[in-house]
N, C-alpha and C positions, 0 to 999 in steps of 0.2 A: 668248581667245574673247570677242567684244563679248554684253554683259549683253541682256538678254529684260525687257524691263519691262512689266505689264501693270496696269491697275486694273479690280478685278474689284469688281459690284453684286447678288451674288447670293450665297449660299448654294452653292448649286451648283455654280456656278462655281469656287469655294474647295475644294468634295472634293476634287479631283485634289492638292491642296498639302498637306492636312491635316497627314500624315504627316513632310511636311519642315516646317510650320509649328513640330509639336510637336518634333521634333528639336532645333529653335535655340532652345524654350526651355528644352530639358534641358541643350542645348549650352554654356546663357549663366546659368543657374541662375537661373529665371525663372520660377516656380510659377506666378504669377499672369498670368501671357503666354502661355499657353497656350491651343490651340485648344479645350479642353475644359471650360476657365473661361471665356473671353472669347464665347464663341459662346453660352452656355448665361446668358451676361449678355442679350446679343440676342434671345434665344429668350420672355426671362421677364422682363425690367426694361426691356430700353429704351423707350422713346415707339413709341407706335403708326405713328406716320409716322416713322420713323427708315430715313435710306435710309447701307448698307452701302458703303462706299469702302476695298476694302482695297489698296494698293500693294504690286504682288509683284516681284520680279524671280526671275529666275531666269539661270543661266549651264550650258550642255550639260544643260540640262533638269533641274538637280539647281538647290532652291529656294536662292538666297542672302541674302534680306530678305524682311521681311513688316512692313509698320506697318499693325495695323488698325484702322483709320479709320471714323467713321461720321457724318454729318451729318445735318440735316433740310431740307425744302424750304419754303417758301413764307414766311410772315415771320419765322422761325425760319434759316430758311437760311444755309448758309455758316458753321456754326461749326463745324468739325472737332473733336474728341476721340477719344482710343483707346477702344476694348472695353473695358466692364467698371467705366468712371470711378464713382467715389463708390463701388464695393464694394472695392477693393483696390486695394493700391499694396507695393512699387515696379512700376511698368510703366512699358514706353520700346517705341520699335519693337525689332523683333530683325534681324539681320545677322549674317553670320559675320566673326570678328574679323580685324581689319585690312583689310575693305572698306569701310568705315563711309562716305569720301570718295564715291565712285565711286559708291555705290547713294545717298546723297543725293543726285543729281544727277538720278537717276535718278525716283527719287521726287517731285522738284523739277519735272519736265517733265512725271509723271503728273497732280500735283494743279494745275501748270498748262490743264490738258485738264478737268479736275474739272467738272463742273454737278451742283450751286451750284459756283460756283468757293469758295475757303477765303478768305472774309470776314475769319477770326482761325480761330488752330490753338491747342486748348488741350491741354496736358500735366499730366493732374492725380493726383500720386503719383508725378513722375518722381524718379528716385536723385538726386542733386546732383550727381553725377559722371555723370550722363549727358551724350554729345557733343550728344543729337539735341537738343536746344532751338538750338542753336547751326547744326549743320549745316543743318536744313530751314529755318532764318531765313535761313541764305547762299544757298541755292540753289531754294526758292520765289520763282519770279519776283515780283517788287514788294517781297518782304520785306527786300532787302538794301538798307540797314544794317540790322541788324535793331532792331526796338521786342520787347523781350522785358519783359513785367510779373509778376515774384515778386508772388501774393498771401498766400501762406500758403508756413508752413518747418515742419517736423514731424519730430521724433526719431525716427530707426530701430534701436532697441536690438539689437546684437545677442548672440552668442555662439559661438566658436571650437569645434568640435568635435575636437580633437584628443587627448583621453583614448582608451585601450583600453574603458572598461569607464564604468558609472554611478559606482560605488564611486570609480574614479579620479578622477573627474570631481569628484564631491563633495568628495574630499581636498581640491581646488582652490579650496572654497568657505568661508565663515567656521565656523566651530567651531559658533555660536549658528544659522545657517541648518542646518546638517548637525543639530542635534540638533532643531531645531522639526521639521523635514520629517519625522526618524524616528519622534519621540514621537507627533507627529499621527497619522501611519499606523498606528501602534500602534492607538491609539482607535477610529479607524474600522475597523480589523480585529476590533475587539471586538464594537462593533456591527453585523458582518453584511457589513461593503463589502466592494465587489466589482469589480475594474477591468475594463472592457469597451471593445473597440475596435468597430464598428458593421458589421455586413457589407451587402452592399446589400440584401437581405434588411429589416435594420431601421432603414435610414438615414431612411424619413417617417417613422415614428414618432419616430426620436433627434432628426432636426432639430426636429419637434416638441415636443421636450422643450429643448433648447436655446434655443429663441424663450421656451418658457415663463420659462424660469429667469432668461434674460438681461433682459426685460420685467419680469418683478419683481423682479429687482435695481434693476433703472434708474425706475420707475415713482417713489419715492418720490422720486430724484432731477431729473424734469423729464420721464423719459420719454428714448426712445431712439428715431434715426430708422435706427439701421443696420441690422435684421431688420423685415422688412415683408412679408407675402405674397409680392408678387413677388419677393422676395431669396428666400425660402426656398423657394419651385418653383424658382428658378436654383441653389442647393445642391443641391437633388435630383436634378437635370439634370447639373448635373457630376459627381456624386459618381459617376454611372449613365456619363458620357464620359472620365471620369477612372479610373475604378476602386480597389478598395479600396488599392491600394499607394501611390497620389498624392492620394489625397481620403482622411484618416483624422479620421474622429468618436469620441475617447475620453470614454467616461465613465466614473463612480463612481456604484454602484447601493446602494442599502438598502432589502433586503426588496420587490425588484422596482422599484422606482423611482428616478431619475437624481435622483442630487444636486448634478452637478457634470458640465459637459457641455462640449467645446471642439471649435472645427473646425481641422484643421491640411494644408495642401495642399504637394504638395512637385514636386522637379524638381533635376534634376542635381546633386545632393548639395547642396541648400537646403531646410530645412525652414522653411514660415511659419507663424506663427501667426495665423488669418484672426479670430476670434471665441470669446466664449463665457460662459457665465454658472453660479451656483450657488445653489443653497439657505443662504440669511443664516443660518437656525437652526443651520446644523453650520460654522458661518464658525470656528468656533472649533477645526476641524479642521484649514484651510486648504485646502478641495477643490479648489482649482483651483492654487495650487500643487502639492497634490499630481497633478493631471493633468501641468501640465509637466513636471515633473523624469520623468515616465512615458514623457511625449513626447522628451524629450531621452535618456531611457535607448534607447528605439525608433531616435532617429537615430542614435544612436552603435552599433547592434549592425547597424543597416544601413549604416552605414562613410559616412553623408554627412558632410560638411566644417560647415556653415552652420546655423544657428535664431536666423532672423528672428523678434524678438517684437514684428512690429505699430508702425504709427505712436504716437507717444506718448508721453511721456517718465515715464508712472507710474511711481512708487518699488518697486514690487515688482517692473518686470522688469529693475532695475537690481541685484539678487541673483542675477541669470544673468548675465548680460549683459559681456562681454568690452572689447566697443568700441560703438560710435553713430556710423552714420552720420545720414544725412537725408534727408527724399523734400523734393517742390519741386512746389506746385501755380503753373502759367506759363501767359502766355498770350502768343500769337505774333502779332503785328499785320503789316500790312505798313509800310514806311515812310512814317514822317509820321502814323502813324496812330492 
């Protein structure tokens, strides 16, 4: 059955897909590809004149690809990137596996038709082992041979969930991490904490506490540009199109207030870790590792596979952390260019 290709400029136009968009990214374990992160990017962070280019295909009406795409017009124009760039990564278009060929082609003839037409296509947070920097440079008219520019390579730590239980899982970890974690919790259990997962109910106020904490974390250090206003209405946005089972905000309370606050978004048995910050005076508790191992006990008892800890290569999530891959910020020229 010959592919259905469409490039859709609206909002609206994209409801009918939603449903199969969110599919390929549970399908492809793609947290942050997801129509309830990616849209909810659009809604609350992008530029004001940011016009919507998403390339769909479809095959007997059931969605087979989605790269969503968005540009600007006027001297801005013509620079393609995905949903959601600069709040999260890894992201790549989505596809159902072993089409990847056939729907680039496809893609390749939409953003041909494209106004702006695609100037340069950038990829920023793509996997390293993603095909798509490679296929949309073959088959975007102009761009073959393709000019592809690595500017930035970024550690993707991860960790294998294949323990039964937390307990098990910890066996697996060093002697000296298995007893900080327990001794810490000790402590904090003395004084009052209290683990809490966010319902939506109290998700503005928790993100609210999350900006606080992460901002004076970072403030002494230069300051931080990842939480901004408009990032954190686009958490609140998704957390409300995501729902509590794929958008999860844990924290640690004392005596009514957050010490230690993280955001974690998940999809077809991957759990990420997107952000998060704590209170320096109880550092000597470890609150935010005691949030992950909380979070990784949550994925293991929900039976996913995956916990992505974040671009990065800090020494603390290499205490989890099994393997590393890498994300890959690129950009696509056409040839000669």
């Amino acid at each position: 059955m010959a592919l259905q290709a469409e490039l859709l400029e609206t909002t609206e136009a994209l409801e009918p897909h939603l449903a199969g968009w969110d599919a390929l990214a549970v399908a492809r374990g793609r947290p942050y590809c997801a129509p309830g992160w990616m849209l909810s990017w659009l809604g609350a962070v992008a530029p004001p004149d940011a016009l919507l280019r998403a390339c769909v295909v479809r095959e007997g009406g059931e969605l087979v690809a989605i790269a969503p795409l968005w540009t600007q017009d006027g001297d801005g124009g013509g620079r393609y990137g995905m949903l959601s760039e600069h709040t999260a990564s890894p992201v790549e278009p989505l596809c159902v596996a072993g089409r990847e060929g056939d729907v680039a082609a496809a893609f390749g003839q939409l953003l041909a038709e494209a106004n702006p037409g695609p100037r340069e296509i950038e990829l920023k947070g793509a996997p390293a082992a993603s095909p798509w920097p490679r296929l949309l440079s073959e088959h975007v008219p102009g761009y073959s041979p393709p000019s592809i520019e690595c500017t930035r390579v970024m550690a993707l730590p991860k960790l294998r969930l294949d323990q039964p239980s937390l307990d098990a899982w910890l066996a697996t970890r060093s002697r000296n991490f298995r007893q900080q974690v327990r001794r810490a919790w000790r402590r904090l259990e003395d004084s009052g904490a209290v683990l809490r997962v966010s319902s939506l109910e109290e998700i503005d106020g928790d993100v609210d506490a999350l900006s606080r904490l992460h901002h004076a974390r970072w403030e002494p250090r230069g300051g931080s540009r990842a939480l901004s206003p408009p990032v954190e209405e686009m958490l609140r946005l998704a957390a409300r199109e995501l729902g509590e089972e794929r958008l999860r905000l844990l924290s640690i309370d004392v005596d009514g207030a957050s010490i230690s606050a993280h955001l974690f978004v998940r999809a077809g048995g991957t759990w990420a870790y997107w952000l998060g910050g704590f209170d320096d005076r109880w550092a000597a508790c470890r609150p935010s590792v005691q949030v992950l191992v909380a979070a990784v006990e949550a994925a293991i008892e929900s039976g996913d596979k995956w916990f992505e800890l974040g671009p990065g290569g800090q020494q603390y999530k290499y205490r989890f952390a099994d393997i590393e891959e890498s994300v890959e910020w690129l950009t696509l020229r056409p040839a000669g260019g």
